[in-house]
Backbone bond lengths (Angstrom), bond angles and torsions (degrees), N, CA, C in turn:
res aa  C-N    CA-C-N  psi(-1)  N-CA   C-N-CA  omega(-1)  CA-C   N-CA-C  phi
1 X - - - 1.462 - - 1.525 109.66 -
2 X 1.467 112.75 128.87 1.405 101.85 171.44 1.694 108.70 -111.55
3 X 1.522 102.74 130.85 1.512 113.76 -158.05 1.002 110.74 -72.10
4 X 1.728 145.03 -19.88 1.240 142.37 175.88 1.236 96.47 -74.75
5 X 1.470 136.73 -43.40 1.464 128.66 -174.92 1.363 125.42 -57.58
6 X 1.658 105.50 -49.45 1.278 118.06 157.10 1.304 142.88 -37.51
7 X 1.725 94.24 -43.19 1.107 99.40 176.30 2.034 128.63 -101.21
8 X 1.467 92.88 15.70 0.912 107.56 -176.13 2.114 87.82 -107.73
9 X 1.001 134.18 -50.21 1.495 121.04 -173.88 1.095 94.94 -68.77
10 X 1.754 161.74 -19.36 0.962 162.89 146.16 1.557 131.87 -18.20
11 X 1.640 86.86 -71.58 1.464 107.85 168.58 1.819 123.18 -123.45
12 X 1.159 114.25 19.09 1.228 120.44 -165.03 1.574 135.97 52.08
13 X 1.320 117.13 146.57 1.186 119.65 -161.17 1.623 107.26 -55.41
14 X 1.561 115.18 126.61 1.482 117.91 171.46 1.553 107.51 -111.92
15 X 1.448 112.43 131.04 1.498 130.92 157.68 1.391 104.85 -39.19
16 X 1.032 123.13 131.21 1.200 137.61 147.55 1.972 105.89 83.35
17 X 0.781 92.63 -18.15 1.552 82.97 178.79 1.753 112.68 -96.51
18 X 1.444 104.35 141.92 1.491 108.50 -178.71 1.601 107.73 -103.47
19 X 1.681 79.13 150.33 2.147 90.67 -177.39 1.701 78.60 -121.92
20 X 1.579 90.64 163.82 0.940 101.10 165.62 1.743 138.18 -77.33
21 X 0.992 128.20 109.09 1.422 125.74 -163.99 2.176 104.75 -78.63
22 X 1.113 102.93 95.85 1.312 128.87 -156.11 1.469 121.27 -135.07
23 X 1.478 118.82 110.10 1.762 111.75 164.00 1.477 105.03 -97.31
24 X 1.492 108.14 130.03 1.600 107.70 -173.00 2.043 86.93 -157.10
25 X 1.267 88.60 144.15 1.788 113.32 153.68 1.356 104.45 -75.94
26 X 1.153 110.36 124.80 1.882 115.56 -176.45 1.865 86.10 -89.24
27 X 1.027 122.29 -45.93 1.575 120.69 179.10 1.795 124.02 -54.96
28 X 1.398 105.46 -13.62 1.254 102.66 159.35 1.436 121.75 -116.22
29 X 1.249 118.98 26.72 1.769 137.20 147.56 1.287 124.65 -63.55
30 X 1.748 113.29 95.71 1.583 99.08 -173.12 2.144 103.70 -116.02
31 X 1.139 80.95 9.92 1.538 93.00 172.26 1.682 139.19 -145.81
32 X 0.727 121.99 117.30 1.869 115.31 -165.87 1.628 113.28 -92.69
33 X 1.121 114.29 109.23 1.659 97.26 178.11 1.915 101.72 -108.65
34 X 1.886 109.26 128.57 1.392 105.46 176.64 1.545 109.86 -107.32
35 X 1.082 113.73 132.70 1.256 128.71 161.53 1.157 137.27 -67.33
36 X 1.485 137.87 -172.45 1.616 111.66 176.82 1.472 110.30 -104.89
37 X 1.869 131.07 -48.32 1.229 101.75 -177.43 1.914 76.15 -145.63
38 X 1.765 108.44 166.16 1.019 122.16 164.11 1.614 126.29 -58.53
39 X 1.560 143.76 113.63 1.297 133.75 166.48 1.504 105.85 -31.01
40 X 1.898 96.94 146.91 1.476 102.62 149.71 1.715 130.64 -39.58
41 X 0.790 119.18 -64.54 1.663 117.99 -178.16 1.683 82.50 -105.51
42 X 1.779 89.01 150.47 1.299 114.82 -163.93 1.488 100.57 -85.78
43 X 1.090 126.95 -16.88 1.568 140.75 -152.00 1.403 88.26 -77.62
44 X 1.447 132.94 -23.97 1.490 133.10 -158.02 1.732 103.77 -100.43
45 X 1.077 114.40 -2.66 1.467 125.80 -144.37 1.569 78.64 -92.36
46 X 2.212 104.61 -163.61 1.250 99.05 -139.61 1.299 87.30 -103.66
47 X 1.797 122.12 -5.85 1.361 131.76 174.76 1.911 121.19 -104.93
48 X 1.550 100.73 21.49 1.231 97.64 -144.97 1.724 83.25 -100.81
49 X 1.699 123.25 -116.08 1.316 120.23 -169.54 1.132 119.06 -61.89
50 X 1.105 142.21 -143.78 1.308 157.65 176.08 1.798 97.61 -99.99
51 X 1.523 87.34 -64.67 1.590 93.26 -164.84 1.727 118.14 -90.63
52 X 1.317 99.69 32.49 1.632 117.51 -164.80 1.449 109.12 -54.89
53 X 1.459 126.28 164.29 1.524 112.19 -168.96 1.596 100.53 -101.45
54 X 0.973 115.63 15.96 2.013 113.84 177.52 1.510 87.00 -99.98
55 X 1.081 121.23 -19.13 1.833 111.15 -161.91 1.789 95.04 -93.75
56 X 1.730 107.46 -11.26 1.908 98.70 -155.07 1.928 90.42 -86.14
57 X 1.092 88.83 -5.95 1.799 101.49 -178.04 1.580 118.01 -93.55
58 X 1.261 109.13 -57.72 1.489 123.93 174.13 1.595 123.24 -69.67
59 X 1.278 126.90 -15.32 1.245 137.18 153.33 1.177 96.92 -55.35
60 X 1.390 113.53 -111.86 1.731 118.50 175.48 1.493 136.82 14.49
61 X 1.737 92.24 -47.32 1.598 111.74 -179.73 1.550 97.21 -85.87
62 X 1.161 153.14 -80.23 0.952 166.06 82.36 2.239 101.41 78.57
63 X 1.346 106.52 -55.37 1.112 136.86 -176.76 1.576 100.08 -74.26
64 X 1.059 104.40 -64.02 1.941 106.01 -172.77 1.916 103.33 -83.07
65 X 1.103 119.24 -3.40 0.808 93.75 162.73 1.897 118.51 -109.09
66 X 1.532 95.26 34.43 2.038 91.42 -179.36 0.866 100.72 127.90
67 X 1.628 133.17 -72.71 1.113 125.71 -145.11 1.492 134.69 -83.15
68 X 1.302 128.22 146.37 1.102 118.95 -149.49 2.352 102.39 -100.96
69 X 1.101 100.10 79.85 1.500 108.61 -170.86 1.341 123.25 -139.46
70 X 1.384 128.18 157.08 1.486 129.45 -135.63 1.824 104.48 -159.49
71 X 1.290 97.70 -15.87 1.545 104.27 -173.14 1.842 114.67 -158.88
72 X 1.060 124.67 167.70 1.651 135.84 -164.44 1.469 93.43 -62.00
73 X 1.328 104.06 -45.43 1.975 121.86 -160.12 1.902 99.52 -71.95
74 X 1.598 98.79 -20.17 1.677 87.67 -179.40 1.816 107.76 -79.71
75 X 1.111 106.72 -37.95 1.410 133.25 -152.53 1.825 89.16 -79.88
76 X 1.229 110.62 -43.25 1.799 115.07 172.68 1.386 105.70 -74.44
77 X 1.727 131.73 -31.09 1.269 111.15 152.09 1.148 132.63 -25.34
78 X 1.407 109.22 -70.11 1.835 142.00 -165.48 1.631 98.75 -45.24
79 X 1.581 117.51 -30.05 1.367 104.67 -158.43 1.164 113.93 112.96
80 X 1.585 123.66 8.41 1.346 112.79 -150.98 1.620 89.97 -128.62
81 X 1.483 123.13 136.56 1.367 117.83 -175.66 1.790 81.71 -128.86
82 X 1.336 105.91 149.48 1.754 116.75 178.55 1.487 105.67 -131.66
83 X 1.087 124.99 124.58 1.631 135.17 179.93 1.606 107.64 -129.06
84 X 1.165 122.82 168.26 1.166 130.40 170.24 1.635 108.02 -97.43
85 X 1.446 107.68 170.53 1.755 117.76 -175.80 1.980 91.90 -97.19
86 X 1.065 90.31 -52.89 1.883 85.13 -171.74 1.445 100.94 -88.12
87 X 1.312 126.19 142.44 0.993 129.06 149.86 1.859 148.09 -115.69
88 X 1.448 81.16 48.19 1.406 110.54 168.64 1.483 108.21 -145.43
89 X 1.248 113.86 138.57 1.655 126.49 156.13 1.024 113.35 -39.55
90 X 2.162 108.53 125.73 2.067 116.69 174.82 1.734 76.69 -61.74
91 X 1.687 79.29 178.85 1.450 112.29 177.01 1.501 121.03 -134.33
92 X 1.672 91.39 -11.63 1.346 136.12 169.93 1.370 116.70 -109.45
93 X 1.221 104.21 155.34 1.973 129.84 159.03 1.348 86.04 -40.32
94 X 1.335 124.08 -95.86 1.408 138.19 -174.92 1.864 126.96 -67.92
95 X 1.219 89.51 157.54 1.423 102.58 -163.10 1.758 112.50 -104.19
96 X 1.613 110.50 77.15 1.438 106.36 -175.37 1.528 121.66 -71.13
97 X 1.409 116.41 160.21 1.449 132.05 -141.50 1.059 84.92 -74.44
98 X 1.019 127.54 -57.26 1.692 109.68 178.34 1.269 141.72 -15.71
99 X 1.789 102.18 -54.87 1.270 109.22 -169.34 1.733 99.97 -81.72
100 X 1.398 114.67 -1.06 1.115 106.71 -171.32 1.894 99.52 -99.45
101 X 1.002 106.28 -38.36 1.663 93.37 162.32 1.618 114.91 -65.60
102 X 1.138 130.17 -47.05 1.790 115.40 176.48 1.174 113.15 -48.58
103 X 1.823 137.29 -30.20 1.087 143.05 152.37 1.265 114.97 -26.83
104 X 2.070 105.41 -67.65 1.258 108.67 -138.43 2.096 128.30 -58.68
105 X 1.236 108.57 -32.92 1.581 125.49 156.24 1.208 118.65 -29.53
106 X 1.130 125.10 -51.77 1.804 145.00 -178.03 1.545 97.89 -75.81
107 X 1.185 115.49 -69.48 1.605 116.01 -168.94 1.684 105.10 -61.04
108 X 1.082 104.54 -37.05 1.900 101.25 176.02 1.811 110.09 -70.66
109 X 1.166 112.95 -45.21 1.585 120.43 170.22 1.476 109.32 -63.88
110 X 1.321 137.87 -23.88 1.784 132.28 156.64 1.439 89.14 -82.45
111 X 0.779 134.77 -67.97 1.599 98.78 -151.21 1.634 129.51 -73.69
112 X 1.543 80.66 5.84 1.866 96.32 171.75 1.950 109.27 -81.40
113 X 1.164 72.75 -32.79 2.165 87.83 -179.17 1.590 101.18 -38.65
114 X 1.760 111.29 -41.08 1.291 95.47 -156.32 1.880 110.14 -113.38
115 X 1.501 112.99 103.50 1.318 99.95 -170.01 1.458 124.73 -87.11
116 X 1.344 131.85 34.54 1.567 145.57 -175.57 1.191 113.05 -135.53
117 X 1.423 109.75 21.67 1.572 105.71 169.62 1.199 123.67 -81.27
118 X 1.321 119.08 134.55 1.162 109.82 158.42 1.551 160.55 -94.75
119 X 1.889 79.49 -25.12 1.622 107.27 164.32 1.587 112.88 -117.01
120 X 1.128 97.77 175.92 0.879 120.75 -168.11 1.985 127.22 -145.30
121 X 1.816 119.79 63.74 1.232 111.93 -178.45 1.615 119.28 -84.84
122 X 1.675 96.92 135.13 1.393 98.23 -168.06 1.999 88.02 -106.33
123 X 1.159 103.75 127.97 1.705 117.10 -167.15 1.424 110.46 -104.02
124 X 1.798 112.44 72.91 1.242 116.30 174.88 2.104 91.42 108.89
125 X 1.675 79.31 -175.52 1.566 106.52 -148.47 1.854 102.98 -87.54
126 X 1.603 98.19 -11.64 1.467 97.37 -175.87 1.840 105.68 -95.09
127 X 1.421 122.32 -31.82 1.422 117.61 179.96 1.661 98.58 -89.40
128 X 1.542 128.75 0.90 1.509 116.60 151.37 1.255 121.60 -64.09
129 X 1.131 124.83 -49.75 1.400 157.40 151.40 1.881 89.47 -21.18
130 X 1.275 112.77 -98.98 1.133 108.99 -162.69 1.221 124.14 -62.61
131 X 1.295 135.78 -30.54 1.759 125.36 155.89 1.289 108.53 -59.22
132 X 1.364 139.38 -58.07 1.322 124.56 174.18 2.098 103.55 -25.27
133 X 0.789 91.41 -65.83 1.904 99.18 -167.65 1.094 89.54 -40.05
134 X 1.877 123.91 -69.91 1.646 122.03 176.59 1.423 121.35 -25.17
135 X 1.066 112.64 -49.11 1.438 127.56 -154.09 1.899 96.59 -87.40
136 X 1.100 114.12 -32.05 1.476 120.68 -172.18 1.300 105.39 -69.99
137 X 1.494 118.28 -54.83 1.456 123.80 161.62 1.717 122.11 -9.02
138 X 1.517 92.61 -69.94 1.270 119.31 -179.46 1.340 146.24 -49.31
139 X 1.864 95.67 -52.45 1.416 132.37 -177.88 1.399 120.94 -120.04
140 X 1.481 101.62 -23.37 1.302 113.62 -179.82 1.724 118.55 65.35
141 X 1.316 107.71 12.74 1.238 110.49 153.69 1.789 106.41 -136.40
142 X 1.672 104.61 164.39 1.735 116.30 177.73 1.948 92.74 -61.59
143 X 1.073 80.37 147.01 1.872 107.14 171.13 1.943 96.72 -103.71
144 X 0.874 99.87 -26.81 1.780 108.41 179.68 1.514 103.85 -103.04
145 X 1.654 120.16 106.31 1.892 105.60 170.75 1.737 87.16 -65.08
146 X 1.726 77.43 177.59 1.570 92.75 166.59 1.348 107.11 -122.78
147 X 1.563 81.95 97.85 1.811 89.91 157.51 1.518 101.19 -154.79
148 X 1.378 128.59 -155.83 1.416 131.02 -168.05 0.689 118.59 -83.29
149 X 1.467 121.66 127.34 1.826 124.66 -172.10 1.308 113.16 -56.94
150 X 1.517 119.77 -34.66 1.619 103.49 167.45 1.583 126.43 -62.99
151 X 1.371 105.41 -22.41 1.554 89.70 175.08 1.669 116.44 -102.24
152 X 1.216 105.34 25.58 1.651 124.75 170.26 1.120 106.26 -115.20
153 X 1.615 132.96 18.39 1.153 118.08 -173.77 1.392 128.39 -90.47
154 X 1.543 104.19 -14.96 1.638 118.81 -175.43 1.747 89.53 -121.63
155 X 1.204 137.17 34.82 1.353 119.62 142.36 1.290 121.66 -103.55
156 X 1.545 104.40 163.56 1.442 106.21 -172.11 1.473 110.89 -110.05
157 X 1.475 104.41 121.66 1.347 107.31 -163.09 1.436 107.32 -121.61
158 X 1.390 139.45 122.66 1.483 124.24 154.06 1.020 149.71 -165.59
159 X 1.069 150.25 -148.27 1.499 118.15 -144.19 1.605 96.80 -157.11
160 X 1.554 98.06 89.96 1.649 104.24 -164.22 1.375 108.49 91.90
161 X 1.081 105.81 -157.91 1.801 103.39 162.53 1.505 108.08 -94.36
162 X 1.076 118.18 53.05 1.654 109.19 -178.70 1.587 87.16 -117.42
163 X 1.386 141.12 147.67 1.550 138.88 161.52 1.372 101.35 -83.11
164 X 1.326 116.03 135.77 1.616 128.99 173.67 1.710 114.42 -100.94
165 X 0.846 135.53 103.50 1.624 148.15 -166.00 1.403 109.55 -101.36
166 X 1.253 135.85 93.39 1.683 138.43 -174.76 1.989 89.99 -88.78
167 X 1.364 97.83 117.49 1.532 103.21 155.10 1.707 121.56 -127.18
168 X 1.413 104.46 -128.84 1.796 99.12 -168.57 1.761 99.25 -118.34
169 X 0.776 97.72 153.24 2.064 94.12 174.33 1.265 96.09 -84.82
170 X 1.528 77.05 134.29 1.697 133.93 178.69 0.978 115.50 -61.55
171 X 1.804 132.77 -52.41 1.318 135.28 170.51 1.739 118.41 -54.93
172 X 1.393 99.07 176.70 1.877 111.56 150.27 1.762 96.28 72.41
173 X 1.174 108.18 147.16 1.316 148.36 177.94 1.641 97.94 -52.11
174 X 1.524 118.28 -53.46 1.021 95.14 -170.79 1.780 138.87 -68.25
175 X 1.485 103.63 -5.47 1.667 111.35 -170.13 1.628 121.60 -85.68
176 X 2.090 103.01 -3.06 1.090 93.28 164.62 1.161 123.84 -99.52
177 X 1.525 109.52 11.59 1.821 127.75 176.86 1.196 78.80 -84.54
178 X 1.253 118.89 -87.47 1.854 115.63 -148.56 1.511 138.09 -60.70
179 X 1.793 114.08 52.82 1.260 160.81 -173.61 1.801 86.13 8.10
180 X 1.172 106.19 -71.81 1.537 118.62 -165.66 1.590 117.25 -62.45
181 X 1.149 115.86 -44.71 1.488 114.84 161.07 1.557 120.71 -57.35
182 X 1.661 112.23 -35.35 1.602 107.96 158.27 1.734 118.95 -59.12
183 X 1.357 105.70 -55.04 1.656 90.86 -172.47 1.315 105.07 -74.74
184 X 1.682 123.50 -23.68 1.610 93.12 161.71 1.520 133.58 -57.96
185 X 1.441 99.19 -42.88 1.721 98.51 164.33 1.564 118.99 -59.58
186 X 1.013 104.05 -23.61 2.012 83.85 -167.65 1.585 83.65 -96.36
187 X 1.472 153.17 -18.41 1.745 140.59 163.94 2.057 81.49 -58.89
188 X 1.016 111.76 -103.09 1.340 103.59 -163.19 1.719 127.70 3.10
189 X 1.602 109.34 -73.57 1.339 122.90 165.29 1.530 123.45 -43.89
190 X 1.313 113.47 -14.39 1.569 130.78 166.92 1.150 105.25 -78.41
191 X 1.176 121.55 -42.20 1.479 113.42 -157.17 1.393 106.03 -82.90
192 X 1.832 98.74 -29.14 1.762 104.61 -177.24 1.768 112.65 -64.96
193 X 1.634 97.78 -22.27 1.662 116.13 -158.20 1.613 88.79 -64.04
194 X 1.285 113.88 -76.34 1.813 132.96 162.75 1.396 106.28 -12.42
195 X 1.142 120.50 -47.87 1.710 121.27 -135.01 1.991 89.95 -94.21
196 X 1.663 102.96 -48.57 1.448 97.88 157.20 1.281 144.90 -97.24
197 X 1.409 100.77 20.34 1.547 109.97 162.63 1.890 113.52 97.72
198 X 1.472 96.71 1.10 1.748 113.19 -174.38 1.312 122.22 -86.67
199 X 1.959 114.59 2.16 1.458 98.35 -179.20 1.607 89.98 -97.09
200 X 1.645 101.55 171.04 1.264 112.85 177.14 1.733 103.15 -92.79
């Protein structure tokens, strides 16, 4: 299945917003990790170059926490498919609700693609944001409280039988400065590794 296609006969072709251009088995997806918004040029994204700058971050994390991987195609081995929550480029510092509802349709239609998931990491404060909305739909209450992802980090939260995991975003320059938000992210991604059966 290729997921931009899908998700374009799905919901029809949208201006300006990027899918991921992707061949993947949705049946060997046992984990979802969301991000907060798509890069300007797609080439940077998590399917884009080789040496893309979402990958110079997510390796690393990925790496300290076990696993033994080097590229998108290792990490889609594992079980692990990674998408973004917005799917259009800020234009801003910040990420208004808006752009996170024009998202939200698309991001609920991928994560329907894949029915063997089990987890579920939401990477930062903007894909909390948007599964909460998912989840509100549904249940009519947040699957995410709002309070600080560090002190949500050892509860068990989820949404159906799927486990929902709130951590720190994955992208951007800044997470290999901010020492502690990395080893919290790469303990997190361990726990997801365990939880679907992907650490060694």
């Amino acid at each position: 299945m290729n997921i931009k296609k899908e998700l374009e006969e799905i919901t029809g072709k949208a201006d300006c917003l990027y899918f991921n251009d992707i061949e993947i088995d949705p049946l060997t997806i046992k984990a979802v990790m969301i991000n907060e918004v798509v890069p300007s040029d797609p080439l940077q994204d998590f399917y884009g170059q080789a040496d893309a700058d979402y990958m110079k971050t997510t390796i690393p994390l990925f790496q300290g926490a076990g696993a033994s991987v080097s590229s998108i195609e290792d990490i889609l081995g594992l079980g692990i498919y990674i998408t973004n929550a917005v799917k259009a480029p800020k234009s801003q510092y910040t990420i208004e609700k808006s752009m996170i509802e024009n998202s939200l349709p698309y991001l609920e239609k991928e994560l329907a693609l894949f029915p063997n998931v089990k987890v579920i990491m939401l990477m930062g404060d903007v894909a909390k944001k948007a599964f909460n909305m998912i989840a509100k739909k549904e249940t009519k209450k947040n699957v995410v409280p709002s309070i600080s992802t560090y002190k949500l980090r050892n509860s068990e939260l989820y949404y159906g039988n799927v486990r929902v995991m709130p951590s720190y975003i994955m992208t951007g320059g800044n997470i290999l400065i901010e020492k502690s938000k990395m080893k919290m992210g790469t303990e997190d991604i361990h726990t997801m590794l365990l939880m679907i059966g992907a650490q060694p």
